[in-house]
C-alpha positions in Angstrom: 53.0 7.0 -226.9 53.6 8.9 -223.7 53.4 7.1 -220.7 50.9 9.8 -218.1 51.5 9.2 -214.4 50.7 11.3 -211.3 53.9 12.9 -211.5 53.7 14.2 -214.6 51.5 17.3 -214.3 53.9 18.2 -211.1 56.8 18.3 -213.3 55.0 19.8 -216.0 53.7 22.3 -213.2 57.2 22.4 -211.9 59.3 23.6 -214.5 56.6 26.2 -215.5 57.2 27.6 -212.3 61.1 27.4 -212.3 60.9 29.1 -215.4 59.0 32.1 -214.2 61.3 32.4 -211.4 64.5 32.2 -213.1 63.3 35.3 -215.0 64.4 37.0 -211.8 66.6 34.3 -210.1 69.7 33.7 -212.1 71.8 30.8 -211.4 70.1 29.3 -208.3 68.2 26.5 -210.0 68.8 23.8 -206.9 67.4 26.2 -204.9 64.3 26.9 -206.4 64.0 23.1 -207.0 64.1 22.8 -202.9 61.5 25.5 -202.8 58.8 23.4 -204.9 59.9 20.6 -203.1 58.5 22.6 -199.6 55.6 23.5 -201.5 54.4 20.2 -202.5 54.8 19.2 -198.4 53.7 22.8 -197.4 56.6 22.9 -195.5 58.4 26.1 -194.4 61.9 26.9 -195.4 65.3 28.5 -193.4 67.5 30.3 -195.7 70.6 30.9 -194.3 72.7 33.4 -196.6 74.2 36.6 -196.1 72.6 39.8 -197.3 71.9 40.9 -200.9 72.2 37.3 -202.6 68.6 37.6 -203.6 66.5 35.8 -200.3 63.4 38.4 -200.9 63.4 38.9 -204.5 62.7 34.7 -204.6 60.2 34.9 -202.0 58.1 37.2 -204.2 59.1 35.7 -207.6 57.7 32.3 -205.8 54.2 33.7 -204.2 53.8 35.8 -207.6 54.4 32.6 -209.6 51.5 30.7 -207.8 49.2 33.6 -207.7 49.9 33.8 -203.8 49.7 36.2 -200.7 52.8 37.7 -200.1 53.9 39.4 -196.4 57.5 40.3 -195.3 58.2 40.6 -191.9 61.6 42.4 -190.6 62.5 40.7 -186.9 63.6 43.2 -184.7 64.4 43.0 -181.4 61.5 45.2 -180.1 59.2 43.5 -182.4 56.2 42.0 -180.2 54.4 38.5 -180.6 51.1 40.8 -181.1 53.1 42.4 -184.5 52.9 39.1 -185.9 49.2 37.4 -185.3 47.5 40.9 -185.1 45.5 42.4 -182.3 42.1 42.7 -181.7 40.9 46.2 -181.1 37.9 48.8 -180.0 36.3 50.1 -182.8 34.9 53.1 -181.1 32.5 53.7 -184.4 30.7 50.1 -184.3 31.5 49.9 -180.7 32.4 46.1 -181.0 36.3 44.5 -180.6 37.3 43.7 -184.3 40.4 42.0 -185.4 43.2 43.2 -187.1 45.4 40.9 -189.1 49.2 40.6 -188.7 51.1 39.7 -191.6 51.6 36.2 -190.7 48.0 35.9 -192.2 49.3 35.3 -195.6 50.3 32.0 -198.0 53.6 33.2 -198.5 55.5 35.3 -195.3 59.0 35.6 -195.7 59.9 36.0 -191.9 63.4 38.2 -192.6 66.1 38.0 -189.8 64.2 35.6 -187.7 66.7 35.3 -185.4 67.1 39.1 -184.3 63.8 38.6 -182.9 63.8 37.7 -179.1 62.2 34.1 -178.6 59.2 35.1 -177.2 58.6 36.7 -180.5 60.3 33.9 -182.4 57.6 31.5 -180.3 54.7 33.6 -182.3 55.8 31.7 -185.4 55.6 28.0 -183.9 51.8 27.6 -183.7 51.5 28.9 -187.1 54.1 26.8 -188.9 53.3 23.8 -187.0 48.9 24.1 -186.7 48.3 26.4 -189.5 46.1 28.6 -187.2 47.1 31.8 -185.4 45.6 32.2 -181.8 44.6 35.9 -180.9 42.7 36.6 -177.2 41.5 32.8 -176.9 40.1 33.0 -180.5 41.6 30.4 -183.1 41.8 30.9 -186.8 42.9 28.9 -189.6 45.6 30.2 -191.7 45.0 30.1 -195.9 46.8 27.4 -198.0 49.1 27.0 -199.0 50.8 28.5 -195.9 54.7 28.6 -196.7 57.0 30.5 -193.8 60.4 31.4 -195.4 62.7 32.3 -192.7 65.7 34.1 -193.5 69.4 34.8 -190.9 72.7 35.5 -191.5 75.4 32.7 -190.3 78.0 35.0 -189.9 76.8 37.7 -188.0 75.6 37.0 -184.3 75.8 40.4 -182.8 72.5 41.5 -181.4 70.8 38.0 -182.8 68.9 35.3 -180.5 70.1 31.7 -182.1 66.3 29.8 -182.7 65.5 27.2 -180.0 65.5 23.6 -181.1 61.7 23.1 -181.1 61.8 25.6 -183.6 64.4 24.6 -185.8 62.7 20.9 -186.3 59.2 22.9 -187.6 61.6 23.6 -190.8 61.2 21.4 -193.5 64.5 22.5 -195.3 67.5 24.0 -194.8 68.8 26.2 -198.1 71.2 28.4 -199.3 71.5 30.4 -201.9 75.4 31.2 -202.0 77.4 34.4 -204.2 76.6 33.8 -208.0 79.5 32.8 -210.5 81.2 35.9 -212.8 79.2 34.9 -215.4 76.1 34.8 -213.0 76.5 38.0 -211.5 77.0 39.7 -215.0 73.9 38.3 -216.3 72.0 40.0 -213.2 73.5 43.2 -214.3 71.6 42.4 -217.7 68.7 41.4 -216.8 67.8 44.4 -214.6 70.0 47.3 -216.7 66.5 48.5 -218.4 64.1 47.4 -215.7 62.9 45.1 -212.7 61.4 41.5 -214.2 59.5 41.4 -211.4 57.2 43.9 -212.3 55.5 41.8 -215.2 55.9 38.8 -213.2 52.5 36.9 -214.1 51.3 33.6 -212.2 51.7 30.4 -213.5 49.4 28.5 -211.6 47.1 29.2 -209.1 47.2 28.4 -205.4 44.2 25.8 -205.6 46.2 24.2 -208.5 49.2 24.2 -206.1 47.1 22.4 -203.5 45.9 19.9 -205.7 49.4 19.3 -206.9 50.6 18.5 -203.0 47.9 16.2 -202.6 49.2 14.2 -206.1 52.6 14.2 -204.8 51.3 11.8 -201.7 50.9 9.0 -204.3 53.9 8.9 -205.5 55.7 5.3 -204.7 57.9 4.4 -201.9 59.6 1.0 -201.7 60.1 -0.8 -198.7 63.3 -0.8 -199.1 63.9 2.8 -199.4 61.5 3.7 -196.8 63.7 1.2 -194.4 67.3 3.7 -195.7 65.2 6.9 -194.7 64.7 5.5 -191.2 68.0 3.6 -191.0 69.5 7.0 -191.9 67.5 9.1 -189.3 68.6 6.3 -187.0 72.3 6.4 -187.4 72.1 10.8 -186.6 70.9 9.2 -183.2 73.7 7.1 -182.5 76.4 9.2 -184.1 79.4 9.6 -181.4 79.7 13.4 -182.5 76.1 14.1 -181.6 74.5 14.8 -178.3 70.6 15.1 -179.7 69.7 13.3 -183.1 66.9 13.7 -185.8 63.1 13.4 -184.5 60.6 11.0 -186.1 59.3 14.6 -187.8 62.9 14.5 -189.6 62.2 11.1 -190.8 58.5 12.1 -192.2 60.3 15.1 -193.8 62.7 13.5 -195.7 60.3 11.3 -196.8 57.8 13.4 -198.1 60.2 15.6 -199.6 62.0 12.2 -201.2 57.9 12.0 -202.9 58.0 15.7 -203.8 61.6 16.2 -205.3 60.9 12.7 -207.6 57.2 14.3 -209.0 59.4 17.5 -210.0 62.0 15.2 -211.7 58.9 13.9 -213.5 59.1 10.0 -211.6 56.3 8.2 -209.7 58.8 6.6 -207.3 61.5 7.4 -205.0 65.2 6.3 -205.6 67.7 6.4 -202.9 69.5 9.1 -204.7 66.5 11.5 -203.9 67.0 10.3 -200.4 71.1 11.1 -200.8 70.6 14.9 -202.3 67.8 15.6 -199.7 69.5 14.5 -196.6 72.0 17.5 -195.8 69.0 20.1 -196.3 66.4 18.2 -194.3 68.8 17.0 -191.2 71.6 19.2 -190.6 69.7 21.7 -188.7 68.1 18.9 -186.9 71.3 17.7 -185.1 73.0 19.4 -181.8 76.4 18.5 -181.9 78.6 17.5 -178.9 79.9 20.9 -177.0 83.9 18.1 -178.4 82.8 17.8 -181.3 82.4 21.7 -182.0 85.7 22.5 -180.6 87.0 19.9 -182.9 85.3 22.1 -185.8 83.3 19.5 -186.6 80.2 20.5 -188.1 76.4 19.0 -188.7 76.8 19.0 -192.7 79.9 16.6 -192.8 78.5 14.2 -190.3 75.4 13.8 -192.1 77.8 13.5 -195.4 79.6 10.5 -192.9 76.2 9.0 -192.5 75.0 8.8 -195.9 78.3 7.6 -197.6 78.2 4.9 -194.5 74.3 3.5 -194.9 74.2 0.7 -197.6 72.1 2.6 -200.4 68.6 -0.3 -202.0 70.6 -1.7 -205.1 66.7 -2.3 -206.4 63.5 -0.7 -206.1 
């Protein structure tokens, strides 16, 4: 007989999902995996990829999968704060101020090029990812839920782009990628969209009240003592590293722990093992850490000291 725990409907609920999107989204199955992990914490996500690798299509294969609102918004340079929250405006035919919403006022935005935006702009985004509210004239309002941001930039080009503050980097959850698909891969695509687009008949799976109840499940999943003491002693050491001049925050610590919870209910467990802890580590602190101005001449880079720091910290034997 089947043992039922907590976890089980989220992986049930998981793969249901993964399924749907990988009738558009061939070959990225890690990725999707960190996606569900970001919606069981309602965190927001930075995907940084170069263009045409398929960072919009899984935004809208995701939303359409939980039966969510779906926004896209293009960062420009001119593009104002006010283009994001919305405005409040005369209505000369009721005579009264009335509020028009921006497109941040959605469960799913995909926030494309963020960093071609200036930071005032990028600044918009902060109260939203970190409150859940948008403020407009004075006049605060809550934001529906699940409230996901996906953030999109290109690593490679930094022409005309304004790199994203540090206070603004830590509000991200996870740090994916998607990468160039394999021969094979990239063949299959050509399949699957010769007659027509899969997204079009893209149903949901779930529904976005299901979703929240599923993120609320994923808080009881189990955490050992000893595995909560390697998510801090990890955190720690990205403090104390020579190479780096400004570590992980207590929020990087609380995100890879809640992601640990979320990534172990997809894999259908009720507890936490330190691997979770191992796979989640480069996404959730790499863009965390400022190197040394040495250090970056050296061409040392955030992902390999964070690979240092996890091969060095003695891994729970139990838990």
């Amino acid at each position: 007989m089947a043992v039922t725990t907590p976890a089980t409907p989220i992986a049930e609920a998981a793969a249901r999902i993964q399924a749907n999107v990988e009738r558009v989204i061939i070959g990225k199955r890690d990725t999707i995996e960190l996606l569900l992990v970001a919606l069981l914490c309602e965190g927001h996500v930075l995907i940084e990829d170069v263009p045409g690798v398929g960072k919009t299509t899984l935004a809208r294969a995701l939303a359409r999968s939980i039966g969510a609102s779906f926004r896209r918004i293009q960062f420009t340079p001119d593009l104002l704060p006010s283009d994001v929250t919305g405005i409040n405006f005369f209505n000369q035919k009721n005579q009264e101020f009335e509020y028009r919403p921006g497109p941040i006022i959605a469960q799913i935005v995909l926030a494309d090029e963020i960093n071609r935006a200036t930071p005032r702009t990028q600044s918009a985004l902060l109260e939203a990812m970190q409150e859940r509210t948008v403020t407009v004239d004075g006049e605060t309002m809550p934001l529906p839920r699940p409230f996901l941001v996906l953030a999109t930039q290109n690593p490679i080009e930094l022409e005309g782009t304004f790199p994203l503050p540090e206070a603004q980097m830590d509000r991200f959850l996870l740090r994916a990628r998607l990468g160039y698909p394999s021969v094979q891969e990239e063949e299959d695509i050509l399949l699957r969209y010769e007659q027509a687009d899969p997204m079009a008949d893209l149903q949901p799976i779930i529904s976005s009240e299901d979703v929240l109840a599923l993120a609320r499940a994923r808080q009881t999943v189990r955490v050992e003592a000893s595995v909560r003491n390697y998510v801090v002693r990890i955190v720690h050491a990205t403090r104390h590293h020579s190479a780096v001049e400004l570590g992980a925050s207590p929020r990087g610590s609380l995100a890879l722990y809640q992601t640990a919870q979320a990534l172990a209910a997809v894999r259908g467990r009720d507890f936490v093992l330190p691997d979770d802890i191992k796979t989640l580590a480069p996404h959730v602190l790499t863009h965390r850490l400022i190197l040394s101005s040495q250090m970056k001449l050296r061409g040392r880079t955030p992902e390999q000291i964070v690979q240092e720091i996890v091969e060095s910290a003695p891994a729970p034997v139990e838990v």
